[in-house]
C-alpha positions in Angstrom: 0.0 0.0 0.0 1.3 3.7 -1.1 1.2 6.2 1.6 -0.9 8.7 0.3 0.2 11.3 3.4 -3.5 11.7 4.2 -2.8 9.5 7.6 -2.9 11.6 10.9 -0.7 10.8 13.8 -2.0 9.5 16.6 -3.8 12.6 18.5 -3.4 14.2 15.2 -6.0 16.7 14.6 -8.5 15.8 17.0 -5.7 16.2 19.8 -4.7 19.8 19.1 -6.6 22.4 21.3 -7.2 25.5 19.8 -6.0 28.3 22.4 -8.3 31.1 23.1 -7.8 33.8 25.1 -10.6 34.8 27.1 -12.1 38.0 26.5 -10.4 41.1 28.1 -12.4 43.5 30.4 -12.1 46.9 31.0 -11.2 48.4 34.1 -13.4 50.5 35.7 -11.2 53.2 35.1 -10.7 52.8 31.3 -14.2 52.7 31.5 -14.2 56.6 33.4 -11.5 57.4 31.0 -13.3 56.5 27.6 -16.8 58.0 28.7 -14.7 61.2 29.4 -13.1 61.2 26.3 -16.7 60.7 25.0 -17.9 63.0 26.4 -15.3 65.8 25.4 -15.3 65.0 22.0 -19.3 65.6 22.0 -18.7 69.0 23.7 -16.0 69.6 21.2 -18.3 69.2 18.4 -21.3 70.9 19.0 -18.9 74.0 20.3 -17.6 73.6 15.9 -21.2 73.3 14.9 -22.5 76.5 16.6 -19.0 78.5 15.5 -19.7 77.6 12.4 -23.4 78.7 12.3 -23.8 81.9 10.7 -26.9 84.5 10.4 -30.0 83.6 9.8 -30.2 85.0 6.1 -34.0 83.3 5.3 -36.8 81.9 7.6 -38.2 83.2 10.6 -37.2 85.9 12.2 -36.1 84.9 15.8 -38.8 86.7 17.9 -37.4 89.1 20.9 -38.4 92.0 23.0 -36.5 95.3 23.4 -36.6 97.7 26.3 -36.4 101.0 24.5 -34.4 103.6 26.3 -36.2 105.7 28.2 -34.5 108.9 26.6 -36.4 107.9 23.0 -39.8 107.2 25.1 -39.7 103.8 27.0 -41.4 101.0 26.6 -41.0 97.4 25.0 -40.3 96.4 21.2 -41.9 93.0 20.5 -40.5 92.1 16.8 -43.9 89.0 16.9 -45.8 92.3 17.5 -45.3 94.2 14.5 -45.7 91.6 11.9 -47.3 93.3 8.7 -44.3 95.5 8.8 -40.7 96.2 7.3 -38.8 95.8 10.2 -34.7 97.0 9.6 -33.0 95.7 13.0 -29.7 97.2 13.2 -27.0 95.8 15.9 -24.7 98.6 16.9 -22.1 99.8 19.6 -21.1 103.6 20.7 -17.1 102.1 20.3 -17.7 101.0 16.5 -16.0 103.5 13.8 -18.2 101.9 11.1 -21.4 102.3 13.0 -20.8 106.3 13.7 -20.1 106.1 9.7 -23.8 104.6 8.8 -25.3 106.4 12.1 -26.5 109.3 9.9 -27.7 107.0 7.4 -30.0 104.9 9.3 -31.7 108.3 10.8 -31.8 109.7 7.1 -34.0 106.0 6.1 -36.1 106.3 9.7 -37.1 110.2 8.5 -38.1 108.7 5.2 -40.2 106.5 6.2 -41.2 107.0 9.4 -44.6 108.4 8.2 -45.9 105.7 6.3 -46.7 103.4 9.4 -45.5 100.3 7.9 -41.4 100.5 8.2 -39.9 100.3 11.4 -36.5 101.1 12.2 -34.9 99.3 15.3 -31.3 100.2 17.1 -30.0 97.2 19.2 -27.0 98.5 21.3 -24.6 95.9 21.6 -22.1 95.4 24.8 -21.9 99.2 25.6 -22.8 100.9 28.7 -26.0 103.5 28.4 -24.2 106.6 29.4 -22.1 106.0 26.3 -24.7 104.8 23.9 -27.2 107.7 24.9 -24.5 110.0 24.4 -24.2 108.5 20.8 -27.6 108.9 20.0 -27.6 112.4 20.7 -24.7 113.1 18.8 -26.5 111.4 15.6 -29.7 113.0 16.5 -31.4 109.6 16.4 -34.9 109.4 17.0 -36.3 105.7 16.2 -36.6 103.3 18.7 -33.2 102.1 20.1 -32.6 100.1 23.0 -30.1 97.8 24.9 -29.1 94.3 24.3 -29.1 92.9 27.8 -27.1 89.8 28.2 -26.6 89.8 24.4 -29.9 87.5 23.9 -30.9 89.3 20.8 -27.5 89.4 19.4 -26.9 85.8 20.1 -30.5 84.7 18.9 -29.3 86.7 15.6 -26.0 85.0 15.8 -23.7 88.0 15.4 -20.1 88.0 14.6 -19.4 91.5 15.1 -21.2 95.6 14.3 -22.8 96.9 12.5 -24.9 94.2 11.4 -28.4 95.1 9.6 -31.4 92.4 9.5 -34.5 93.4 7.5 -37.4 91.4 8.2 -40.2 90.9 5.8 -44.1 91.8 6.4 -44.5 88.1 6.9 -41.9 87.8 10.0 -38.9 86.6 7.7 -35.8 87.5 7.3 -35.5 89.4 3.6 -31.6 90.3 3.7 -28.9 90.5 5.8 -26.8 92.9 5.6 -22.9 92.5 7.0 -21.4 95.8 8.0 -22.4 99.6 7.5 -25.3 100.3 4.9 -25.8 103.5 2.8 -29.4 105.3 2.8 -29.7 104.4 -1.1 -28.7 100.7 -0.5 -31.2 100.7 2.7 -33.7 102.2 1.1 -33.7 99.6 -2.0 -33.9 96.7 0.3 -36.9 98.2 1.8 -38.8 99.3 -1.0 -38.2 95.3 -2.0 -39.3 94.4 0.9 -42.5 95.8 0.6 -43.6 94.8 -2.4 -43.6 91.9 -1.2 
């Protein structure tokens, strides 16, 4: 008889034990360290998510109430208020060289409108203190509705970067433009006309 080499020695295959090694647990500090690590990571992230978000350029307005300073006759601003109206939101700061440039501007579009009812111009003083900021509105003879943005929950509902920034809202609560930095009257006064023909 040939050997074919198909034999198997004695304790041949059925004698070899496959070596496993048991499954490893984690310490309970690994454990401690990965769900920290977890959890940093998820902090991490939403902290690049909301960096990254910029302002609302469409959609619904975010809603917010203003306290109007007193010196430009008091009371309370509700932007869900006044829908049926232009509304031009402007964010501003007594310290900011570009919003003493368009300061003149803004009261130029305010006088322009003003009459017709359905415009409204709105000043939101941004991290300023009001001795300053009613000293700037009396030097820009300023007369529409300004008033501070305490604990910057407008700005950072509008999601900011820096002033001036200019929002017009739409007669049906939407945002119609944004505008980054200063505006001109002309330029202003085109986006509103728009705006209403809407």
């Amino acid at each position: 008889m040939t050997d074919t080499g198909t034999d198997v020695e004695a304790g041949g295959a059925q004698g070899v034990e496959t070596a496993q090694a048991a499954p490893r647990r984690l310490s309970p500090l690994a454990i401690v360290i990965v769900v920290i690590v977890l959890i940093l990571l998820g902090v991490l992230g939403l902290q690049l998510i909301e960096a990254n978000r910029s302002q609302p350029t469409g959609g619904p307005a975010p809603d917010f109430t203003l306290q109007i300073f007193d010196a430009l006759g008091g009371g309370t601003f509700t932007l869900s208020e006044n829908r049926g109206k232009v509304i031009v939101i402007n964010f501003w700061a007594s310290w900011c060289a570009p919003c003493r440039d368009e300061a003149p501007a803004l009261q130029q579009v305010w006088e322009a409108y003003r009459a017709r009812g359905d415009v409204v111009l709105l000043g939101v003083d941004y991290v300023d203190n009001t001795q300053d900021a009613l000293a700037y509105i009396a030097e820009f003879g300023i007369t529409y509705p300004n008033g501070p943005d305490l604990g910057t929950r407008i700005s950072d509902a509008y999601r900011i970067q820096g002033v001036p920034e200019t929002f017009v809202i739409g007669k049906d609560g939407n945002v119609f433009q944004f505008i980054y930095a200063g505006v001109t009257a002309r330029d202003l006064a085109a986006i509103i006309d728009r705006a209403l023909a809407q």
